[in-house]
Backbone atoms as SQL, in Angstrom:
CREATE TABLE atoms (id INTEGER PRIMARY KEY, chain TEXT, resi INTEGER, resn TEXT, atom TEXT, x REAL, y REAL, z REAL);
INSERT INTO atoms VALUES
  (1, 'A', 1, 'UNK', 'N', -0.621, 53.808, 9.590),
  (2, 'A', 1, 'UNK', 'CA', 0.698, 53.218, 9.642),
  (3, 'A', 1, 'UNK', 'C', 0.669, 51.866, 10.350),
  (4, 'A', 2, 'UNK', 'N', -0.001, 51.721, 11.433),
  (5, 'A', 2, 'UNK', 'CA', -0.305, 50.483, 12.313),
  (6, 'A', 2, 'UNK', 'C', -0.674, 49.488, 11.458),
  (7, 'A', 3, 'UNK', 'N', -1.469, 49.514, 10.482),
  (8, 'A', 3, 'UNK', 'CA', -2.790, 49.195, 9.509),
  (9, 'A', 3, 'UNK', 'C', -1.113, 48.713, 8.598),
  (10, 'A', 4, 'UNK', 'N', -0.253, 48.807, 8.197),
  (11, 'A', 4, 'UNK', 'CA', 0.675, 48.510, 7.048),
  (12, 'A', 4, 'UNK', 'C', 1.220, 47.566, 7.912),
  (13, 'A', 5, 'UNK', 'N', 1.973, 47.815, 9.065),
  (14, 'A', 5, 'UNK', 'CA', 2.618, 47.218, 10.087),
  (15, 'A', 5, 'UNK', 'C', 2.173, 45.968, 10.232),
  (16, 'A', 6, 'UNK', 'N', 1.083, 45.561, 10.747),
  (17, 'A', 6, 'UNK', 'CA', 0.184, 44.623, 10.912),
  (18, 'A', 6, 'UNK', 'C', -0.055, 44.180, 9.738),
  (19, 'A', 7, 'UNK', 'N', 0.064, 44.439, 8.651),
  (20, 'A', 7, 'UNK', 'CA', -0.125, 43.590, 7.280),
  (21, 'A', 7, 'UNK', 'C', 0.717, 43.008, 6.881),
  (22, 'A', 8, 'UNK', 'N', 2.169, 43.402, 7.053),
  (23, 'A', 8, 'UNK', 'CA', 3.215, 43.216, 6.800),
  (24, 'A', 8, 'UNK', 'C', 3.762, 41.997, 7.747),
  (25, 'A', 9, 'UNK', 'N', 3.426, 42.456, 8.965),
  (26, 'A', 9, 'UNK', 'CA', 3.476, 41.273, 9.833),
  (27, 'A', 9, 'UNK', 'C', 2.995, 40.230, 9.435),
  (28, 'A', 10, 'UNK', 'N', 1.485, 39.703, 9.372),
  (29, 'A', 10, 'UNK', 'CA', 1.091, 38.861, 8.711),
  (30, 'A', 10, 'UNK', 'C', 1.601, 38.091, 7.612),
  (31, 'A', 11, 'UNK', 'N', 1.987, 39.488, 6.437),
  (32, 'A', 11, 'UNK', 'CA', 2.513, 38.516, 5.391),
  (33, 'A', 11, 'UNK', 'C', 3.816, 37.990, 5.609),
  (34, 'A', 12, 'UNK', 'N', 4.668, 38.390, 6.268),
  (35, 'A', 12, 'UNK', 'CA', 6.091, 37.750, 6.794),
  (36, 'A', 12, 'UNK', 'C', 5.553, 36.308, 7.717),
  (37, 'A', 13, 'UNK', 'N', 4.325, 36.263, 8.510),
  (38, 'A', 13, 'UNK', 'CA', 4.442, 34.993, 8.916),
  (39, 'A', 13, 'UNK', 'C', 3.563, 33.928, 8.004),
  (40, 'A', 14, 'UNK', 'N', 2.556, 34.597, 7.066),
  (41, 'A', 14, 'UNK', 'CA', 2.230, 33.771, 5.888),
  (42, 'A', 14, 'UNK', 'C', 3.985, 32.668, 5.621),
  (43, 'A', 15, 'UNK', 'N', 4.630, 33.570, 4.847),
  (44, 'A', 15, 'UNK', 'CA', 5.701, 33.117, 4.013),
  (45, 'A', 15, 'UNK', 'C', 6.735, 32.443, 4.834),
  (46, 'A', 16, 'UNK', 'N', 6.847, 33.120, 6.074),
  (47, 'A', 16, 'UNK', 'CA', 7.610, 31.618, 6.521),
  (48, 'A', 16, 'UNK', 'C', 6.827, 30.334, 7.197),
  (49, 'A', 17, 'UNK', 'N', 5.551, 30.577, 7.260),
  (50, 'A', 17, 'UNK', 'CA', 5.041, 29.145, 7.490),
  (51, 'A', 17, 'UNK', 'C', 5.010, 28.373, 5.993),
  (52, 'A', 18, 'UNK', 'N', 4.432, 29.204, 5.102),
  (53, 'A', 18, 'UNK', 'CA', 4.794, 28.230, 4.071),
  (54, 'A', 18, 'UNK', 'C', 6.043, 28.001, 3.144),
  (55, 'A', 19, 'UNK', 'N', 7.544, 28.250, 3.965),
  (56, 'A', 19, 'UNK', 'CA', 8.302, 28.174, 4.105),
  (57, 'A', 19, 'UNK', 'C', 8.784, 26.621, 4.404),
  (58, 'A', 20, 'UNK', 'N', 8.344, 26.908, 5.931),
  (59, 'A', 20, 'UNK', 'CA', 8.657, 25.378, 6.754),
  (60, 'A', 20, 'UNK', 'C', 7.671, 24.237, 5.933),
  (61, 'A', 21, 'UNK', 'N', 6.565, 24.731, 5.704),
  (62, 'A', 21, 'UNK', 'CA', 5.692, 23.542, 4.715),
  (63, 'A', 21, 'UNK', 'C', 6.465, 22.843, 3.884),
  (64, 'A', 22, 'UNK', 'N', 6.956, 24.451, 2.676),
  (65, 'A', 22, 'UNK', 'CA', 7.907, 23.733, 1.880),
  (66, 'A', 22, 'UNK', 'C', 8.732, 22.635, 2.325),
  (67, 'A', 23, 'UNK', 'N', 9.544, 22.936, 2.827),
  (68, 'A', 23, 'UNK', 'CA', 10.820, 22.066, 3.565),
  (69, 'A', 23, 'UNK', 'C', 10.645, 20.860, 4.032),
  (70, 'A', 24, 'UNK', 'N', 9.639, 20.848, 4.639),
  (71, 'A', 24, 'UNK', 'CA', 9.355, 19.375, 5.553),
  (72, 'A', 24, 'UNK', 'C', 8.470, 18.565, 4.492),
  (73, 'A', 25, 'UNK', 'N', 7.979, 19.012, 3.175),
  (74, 'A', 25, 'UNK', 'CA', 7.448, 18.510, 1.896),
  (75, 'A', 25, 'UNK', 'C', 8.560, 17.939, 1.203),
  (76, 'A', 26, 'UNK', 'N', 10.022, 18.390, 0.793),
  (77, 'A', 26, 'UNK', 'CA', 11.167, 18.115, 0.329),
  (78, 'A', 26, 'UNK', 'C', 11.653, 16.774, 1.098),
  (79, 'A', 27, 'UNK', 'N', 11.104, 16.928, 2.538),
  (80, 'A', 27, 'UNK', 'CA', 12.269, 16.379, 2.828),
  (81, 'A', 27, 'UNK', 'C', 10.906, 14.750, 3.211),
  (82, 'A', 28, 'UNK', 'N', 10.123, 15.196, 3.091),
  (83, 'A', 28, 'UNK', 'CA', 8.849, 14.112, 2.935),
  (84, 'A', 28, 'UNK', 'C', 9.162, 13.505, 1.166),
  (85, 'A', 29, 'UNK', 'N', 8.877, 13.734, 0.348),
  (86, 'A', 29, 'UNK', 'CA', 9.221, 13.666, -1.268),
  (87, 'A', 29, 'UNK', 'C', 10.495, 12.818, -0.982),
  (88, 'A', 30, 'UNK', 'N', 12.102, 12.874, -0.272),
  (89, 'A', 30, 'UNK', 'CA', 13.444, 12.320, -0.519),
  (90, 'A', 30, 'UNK', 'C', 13.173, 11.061, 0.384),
  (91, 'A', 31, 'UNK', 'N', 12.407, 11.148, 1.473),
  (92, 'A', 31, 'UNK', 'CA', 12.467, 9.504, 2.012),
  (93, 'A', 31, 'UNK', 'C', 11.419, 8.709, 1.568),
  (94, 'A', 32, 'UNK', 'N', 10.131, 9.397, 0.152),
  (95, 'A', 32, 'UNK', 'CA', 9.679, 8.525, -0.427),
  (96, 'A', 32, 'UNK', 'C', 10.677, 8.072, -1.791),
  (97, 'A', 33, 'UNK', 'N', 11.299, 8.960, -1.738),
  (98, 'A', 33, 'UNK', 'CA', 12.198, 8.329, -2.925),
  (99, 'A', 33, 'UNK', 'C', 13.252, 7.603, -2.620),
  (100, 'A', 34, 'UNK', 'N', 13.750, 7.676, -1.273),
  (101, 'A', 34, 'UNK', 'CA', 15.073, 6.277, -0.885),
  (102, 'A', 34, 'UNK', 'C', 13.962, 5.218, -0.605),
  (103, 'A', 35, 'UNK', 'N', 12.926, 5.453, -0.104),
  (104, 'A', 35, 'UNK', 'CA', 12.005, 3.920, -0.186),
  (105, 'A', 35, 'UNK', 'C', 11.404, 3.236, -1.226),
  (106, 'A', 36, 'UNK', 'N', 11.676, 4.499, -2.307),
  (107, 'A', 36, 'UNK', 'CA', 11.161, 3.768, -3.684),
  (108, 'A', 36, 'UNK', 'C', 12.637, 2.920, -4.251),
  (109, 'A', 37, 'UNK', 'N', 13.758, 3.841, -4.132),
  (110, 'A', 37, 'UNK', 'CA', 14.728, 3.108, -4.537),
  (111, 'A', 37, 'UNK', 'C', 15.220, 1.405, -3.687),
  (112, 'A', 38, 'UNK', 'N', 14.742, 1.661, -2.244),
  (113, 'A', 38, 'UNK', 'CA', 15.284, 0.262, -1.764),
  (114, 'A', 38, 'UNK', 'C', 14.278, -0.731, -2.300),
  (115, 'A', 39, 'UNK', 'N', 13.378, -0.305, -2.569),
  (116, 'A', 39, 'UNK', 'CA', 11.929, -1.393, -3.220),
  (117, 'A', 39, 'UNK', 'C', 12.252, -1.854, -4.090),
  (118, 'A', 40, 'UNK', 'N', 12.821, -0.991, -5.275),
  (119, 'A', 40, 'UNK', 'CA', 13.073, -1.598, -6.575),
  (120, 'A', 40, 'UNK', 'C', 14.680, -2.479, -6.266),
  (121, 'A', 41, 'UNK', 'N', 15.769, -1.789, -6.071),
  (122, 'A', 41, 'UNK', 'CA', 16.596, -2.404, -5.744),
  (123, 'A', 41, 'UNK', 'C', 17.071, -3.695, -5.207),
  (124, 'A', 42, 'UNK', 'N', 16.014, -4.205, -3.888),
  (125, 'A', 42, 'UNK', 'CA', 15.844, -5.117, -3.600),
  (126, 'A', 42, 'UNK', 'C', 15.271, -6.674, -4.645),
  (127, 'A', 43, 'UNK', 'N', 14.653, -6.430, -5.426),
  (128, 'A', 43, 'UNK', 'CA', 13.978, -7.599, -6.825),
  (129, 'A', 43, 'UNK', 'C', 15.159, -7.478, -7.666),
  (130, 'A', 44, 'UNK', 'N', 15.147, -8.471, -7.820),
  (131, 'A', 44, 'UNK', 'CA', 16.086, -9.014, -9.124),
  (132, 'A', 44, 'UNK', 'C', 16.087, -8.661, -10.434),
  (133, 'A', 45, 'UNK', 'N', 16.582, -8.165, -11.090),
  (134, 'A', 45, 'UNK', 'CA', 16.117, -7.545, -12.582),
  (135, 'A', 45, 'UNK', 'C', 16.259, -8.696, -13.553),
  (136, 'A', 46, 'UNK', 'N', 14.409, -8.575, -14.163),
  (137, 'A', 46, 'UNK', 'CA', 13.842, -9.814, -14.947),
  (138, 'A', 46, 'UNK', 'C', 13.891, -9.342, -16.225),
  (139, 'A', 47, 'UNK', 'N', 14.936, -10.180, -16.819),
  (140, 'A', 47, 'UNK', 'CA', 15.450, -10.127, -18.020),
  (141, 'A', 47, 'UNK', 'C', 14.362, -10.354, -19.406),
  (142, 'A', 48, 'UNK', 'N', 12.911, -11.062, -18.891),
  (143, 'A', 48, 'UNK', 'CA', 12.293, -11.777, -19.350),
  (144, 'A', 48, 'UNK', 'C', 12.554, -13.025, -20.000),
  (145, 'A', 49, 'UNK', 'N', 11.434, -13.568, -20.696),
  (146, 'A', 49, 'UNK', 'CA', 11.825, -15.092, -21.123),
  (147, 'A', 49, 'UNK', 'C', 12.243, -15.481, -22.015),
  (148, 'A', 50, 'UNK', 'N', 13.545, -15.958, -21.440),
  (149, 'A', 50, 'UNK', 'CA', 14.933, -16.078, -22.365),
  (150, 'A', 50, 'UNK', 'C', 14.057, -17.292, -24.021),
  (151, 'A', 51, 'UNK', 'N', 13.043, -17.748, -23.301),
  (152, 'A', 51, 'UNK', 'CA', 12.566, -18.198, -25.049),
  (153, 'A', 51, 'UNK', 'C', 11.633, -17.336, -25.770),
  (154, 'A', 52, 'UNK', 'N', 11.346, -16.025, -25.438),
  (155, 'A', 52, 'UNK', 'CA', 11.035, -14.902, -25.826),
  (156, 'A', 52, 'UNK', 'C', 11.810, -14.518, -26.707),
  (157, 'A', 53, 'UNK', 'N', 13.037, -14.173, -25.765),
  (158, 'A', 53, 'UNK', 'CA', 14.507, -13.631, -26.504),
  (159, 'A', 53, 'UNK', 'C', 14.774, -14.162, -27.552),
  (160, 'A', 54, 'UNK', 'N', 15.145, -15.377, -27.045),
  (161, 'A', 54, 'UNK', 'CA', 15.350, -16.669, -28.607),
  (162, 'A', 54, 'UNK', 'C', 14.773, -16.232, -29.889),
  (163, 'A', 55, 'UNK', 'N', 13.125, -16.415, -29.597),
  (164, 'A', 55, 'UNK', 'CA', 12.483, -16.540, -30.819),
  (165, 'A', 55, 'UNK', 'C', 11.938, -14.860, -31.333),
  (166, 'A', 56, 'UNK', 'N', 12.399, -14.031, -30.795),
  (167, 'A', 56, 'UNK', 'CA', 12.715, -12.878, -31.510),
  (168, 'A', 56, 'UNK', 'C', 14.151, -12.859, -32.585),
  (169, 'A', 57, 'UNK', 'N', 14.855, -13.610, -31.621),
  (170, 'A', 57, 'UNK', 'CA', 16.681, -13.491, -32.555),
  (171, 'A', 57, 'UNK', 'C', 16.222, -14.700, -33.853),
  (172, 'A', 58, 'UNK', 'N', 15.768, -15.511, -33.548),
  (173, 'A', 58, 'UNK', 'CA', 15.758, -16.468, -34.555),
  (174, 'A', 58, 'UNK', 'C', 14.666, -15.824, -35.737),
  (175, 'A', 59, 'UNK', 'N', 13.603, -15.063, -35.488),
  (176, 'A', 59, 'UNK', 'CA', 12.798, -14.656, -36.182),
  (177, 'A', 59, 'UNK', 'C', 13.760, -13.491, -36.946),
  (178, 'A', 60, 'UNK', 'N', 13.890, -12.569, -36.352),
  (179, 'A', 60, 'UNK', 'CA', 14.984, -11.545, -37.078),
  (180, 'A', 60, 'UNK', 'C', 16.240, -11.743, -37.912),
  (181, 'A', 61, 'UNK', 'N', 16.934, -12.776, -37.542),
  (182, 'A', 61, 'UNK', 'CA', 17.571, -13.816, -38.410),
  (183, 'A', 61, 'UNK', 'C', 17.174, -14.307, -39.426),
  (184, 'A', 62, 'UNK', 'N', 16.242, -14.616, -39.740),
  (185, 'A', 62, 'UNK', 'CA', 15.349, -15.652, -40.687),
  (186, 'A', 62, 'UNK', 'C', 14.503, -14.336, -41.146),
  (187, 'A', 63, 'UNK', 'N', 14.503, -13.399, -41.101),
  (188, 'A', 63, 'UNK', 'CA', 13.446, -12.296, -42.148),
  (189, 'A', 63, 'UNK', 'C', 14.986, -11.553, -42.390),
  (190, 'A', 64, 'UNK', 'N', 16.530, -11.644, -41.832),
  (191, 'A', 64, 'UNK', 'CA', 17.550, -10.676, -42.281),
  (192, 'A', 64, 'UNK', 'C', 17.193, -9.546, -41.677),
  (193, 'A', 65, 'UNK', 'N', 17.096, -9.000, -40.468),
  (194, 'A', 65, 'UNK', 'CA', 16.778, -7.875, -40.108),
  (195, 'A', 65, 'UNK', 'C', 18.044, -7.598, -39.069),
  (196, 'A', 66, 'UNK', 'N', 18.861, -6.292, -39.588),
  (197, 'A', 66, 'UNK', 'CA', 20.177, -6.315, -39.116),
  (198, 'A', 66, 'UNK', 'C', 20.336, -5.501, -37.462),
  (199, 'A', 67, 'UNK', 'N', 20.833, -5.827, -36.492),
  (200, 'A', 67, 'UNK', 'CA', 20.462, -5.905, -35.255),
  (201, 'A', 67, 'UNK', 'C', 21.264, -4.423, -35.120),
  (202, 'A', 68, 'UNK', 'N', 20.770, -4.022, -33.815),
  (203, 'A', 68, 'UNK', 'CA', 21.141, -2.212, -33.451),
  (204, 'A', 68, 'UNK', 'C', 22.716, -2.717, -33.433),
  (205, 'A', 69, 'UNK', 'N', 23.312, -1.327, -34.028),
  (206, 'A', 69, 'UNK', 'CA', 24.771, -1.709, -34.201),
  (207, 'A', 69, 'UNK', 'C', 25.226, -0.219, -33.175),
  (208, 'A', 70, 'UNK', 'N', 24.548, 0.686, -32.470),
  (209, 'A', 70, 'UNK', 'CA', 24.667, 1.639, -32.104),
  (210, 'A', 70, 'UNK', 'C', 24.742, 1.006, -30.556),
  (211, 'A', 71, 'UNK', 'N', 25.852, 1.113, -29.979),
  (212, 'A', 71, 'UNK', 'CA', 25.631, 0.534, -28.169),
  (213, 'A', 71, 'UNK', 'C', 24.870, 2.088, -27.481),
  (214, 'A', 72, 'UNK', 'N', 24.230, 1.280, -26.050),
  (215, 'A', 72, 'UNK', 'CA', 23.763, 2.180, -25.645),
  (216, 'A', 72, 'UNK', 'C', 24.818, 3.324, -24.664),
  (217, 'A', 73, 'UNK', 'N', 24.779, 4.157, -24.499),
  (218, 'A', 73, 'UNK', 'CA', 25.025, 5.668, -23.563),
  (219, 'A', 73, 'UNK', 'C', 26.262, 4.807, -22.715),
  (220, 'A', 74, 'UNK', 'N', 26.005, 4.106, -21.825),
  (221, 'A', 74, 'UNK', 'CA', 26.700, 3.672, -21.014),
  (222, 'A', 74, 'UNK', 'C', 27.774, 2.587, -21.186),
  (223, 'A', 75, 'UNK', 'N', 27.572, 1.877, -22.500),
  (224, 'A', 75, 'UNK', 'CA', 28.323, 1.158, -22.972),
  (225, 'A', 75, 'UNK', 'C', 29.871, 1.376, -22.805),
  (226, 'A', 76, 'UNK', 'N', 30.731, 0.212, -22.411),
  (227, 'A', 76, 'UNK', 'CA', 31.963, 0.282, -22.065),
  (228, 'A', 76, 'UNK', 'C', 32.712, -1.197, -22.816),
  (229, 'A', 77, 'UNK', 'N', 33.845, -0.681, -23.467),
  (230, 'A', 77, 'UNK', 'CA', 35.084, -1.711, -24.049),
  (231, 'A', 77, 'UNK', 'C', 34.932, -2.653, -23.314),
  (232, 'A', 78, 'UNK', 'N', 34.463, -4.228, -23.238),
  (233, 'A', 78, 'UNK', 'CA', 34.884, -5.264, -22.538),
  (234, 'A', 78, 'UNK', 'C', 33.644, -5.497, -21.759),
  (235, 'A', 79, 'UNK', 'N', 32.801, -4.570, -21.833),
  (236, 'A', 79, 'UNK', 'CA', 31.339, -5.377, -21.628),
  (237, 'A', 79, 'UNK', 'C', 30.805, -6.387, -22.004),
  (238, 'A', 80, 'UNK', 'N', 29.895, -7.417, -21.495),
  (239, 'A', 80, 'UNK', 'CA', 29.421, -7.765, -22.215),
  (240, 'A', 80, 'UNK', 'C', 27.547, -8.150, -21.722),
  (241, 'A', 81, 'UNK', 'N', 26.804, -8.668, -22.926),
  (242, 'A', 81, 'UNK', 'CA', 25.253, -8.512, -21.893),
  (243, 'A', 81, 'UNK', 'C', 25.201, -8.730, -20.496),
  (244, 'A', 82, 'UNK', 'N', 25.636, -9.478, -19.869),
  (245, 'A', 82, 'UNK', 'CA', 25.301, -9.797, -18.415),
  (246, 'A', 82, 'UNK', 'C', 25.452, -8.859, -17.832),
  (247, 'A', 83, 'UNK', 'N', 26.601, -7.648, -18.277),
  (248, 'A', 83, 'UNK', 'CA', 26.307, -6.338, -17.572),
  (249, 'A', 83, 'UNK', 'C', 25.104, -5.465, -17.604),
  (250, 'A', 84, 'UNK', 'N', 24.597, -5.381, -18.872),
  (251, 'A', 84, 'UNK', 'CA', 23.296, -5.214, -18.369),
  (252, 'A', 84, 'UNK', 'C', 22.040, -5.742, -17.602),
  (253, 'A', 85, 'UNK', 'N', 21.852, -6.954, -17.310),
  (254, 'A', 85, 'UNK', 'CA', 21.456, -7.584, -16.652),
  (255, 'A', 85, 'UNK', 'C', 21.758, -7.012, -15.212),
  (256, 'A', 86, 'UNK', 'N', 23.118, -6.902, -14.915),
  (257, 'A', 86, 'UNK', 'CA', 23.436, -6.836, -13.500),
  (258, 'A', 86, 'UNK', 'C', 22.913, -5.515, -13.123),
  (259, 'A', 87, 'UNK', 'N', 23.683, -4.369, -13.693),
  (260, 'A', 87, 'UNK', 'CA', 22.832, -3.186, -13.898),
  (261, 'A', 87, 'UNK', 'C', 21.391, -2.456, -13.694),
  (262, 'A', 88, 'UNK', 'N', 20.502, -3.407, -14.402),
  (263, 'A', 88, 'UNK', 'CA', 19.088, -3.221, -14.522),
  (264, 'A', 88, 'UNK', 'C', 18.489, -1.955, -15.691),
  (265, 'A', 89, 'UNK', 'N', 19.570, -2.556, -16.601),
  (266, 'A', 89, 'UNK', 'CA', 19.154, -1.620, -17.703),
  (267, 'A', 89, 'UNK', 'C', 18.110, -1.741, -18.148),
  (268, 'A', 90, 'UNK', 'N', 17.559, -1.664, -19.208),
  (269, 'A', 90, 'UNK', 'CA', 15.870, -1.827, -20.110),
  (270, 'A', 90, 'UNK', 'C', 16.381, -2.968, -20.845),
  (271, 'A', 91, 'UNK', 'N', 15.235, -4.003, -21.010),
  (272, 'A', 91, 'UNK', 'CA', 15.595, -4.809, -21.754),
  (273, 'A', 91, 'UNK', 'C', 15.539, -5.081, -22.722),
  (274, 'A', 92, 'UNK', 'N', 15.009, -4.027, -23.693),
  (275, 'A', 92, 'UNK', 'CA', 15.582, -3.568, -25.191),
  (276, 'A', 92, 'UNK', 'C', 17.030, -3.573, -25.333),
  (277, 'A', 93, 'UNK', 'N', 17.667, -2.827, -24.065),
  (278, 'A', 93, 'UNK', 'CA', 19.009, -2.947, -24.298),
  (279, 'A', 93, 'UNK', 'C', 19.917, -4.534, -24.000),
  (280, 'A', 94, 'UNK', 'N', 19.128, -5.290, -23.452),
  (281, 'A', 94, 'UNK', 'CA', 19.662, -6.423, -23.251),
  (282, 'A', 94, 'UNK', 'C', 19.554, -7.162, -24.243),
  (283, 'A', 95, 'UNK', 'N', 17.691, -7.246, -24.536),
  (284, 'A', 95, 'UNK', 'CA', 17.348, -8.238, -26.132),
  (285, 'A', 95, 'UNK', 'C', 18.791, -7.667, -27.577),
  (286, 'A', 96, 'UNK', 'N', 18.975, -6.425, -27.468),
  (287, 'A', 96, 'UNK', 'CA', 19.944, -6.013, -28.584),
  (288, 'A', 96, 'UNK', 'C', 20.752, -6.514, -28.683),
  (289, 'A', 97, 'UNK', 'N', 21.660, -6.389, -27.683),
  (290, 'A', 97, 'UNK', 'CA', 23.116, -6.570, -27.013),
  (291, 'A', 97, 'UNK', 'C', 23.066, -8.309, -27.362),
  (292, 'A', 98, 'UNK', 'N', 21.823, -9.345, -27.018),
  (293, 'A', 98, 'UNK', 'CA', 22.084, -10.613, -27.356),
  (294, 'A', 98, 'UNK', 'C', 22.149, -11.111, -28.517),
  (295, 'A', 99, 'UNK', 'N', 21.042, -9.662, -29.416),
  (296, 'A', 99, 'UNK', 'CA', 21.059, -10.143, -31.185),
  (297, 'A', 99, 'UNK', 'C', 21.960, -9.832, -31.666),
  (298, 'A', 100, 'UNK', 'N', 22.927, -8.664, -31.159),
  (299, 'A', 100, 'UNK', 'CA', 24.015, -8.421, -32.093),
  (300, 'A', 100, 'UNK', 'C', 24.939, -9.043, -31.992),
  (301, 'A', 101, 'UNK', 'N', 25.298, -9.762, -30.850),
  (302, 'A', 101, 'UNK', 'CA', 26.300, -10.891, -30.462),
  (303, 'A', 101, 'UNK', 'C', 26.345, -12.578, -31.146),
  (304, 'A', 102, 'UNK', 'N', 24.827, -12.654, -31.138),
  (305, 'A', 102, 'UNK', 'CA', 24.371, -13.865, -31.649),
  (306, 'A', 102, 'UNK', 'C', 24.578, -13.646, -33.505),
  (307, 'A', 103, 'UNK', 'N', 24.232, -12.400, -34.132),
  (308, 'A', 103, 'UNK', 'CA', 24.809, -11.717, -35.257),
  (309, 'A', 103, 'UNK', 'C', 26.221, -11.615, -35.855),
  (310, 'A', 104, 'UNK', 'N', 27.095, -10.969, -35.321),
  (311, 'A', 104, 'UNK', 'CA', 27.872, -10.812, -35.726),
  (312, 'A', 104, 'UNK', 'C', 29.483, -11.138, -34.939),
  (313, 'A', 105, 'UNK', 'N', 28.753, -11.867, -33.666),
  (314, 'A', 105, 'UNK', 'CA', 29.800, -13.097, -32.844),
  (315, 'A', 105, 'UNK', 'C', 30.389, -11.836, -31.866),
  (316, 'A', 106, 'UNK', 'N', 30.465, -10.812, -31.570),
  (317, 'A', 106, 'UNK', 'CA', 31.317, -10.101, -30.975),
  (318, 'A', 106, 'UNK', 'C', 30.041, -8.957, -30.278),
  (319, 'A', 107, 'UNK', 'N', 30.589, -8.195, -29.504),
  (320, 'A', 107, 'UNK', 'CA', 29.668, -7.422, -28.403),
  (321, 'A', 107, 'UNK', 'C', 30.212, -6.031, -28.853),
  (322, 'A', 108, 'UNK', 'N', 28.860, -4.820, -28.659),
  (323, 'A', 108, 'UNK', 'CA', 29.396, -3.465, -29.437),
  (324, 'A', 108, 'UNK', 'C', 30.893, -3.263, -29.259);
């Protein structure tokens, strides 16, 4: 009976030490992730080079290739690109947002 007692013991302090491991791992993991977020946050979101941009719209123009007419997820009435920019969306969604404007004069 001693022999169960004593095993049992053990495994109860197994599991709460790796208990507290857990925990202080969580909470190690959330202040690498507010330091990942102030890192990125802090840089400016690079739109890339706006004569990049250009000569994609002018190329797609000139072969007729009709620009995403689908806005993205977050898209809102009265947007317009610079919100994504400000944002730090992907800049697929920005390059779009400039061809379809430059396209068809108006924003999704």
């Amino acid at each position: 009976m001693s022999n169960w007692i004593s095993r049992l013991l053990l495994l109860s302090g197994v599991c709460l030490f790796s208990f507290m491991a857990w925990a202080g791992e969580k909470e190690d993991m959330a202040e690498m992730q507010r330091q990942l977020n102030a890192e990125v946050m802090s840089e400016p979101f690079d739109a890339g080079d706006p004569a990049k941009i250009d000569a994609y719209i002018k190329e797609a123009m000139a072969n007729d290739i009709k620009p995403v007419t689908r806005a993205p997820s977050y898209w809102q009435p009265g947007y317009t690109c610079n919100y994504i920019r400000q944002y730090r969306y992907n800049y697929n969604n920005y390059r779009n947002c400039l061809y379809h404007h430059r396209y068809y004069g108006r924003y999704w």
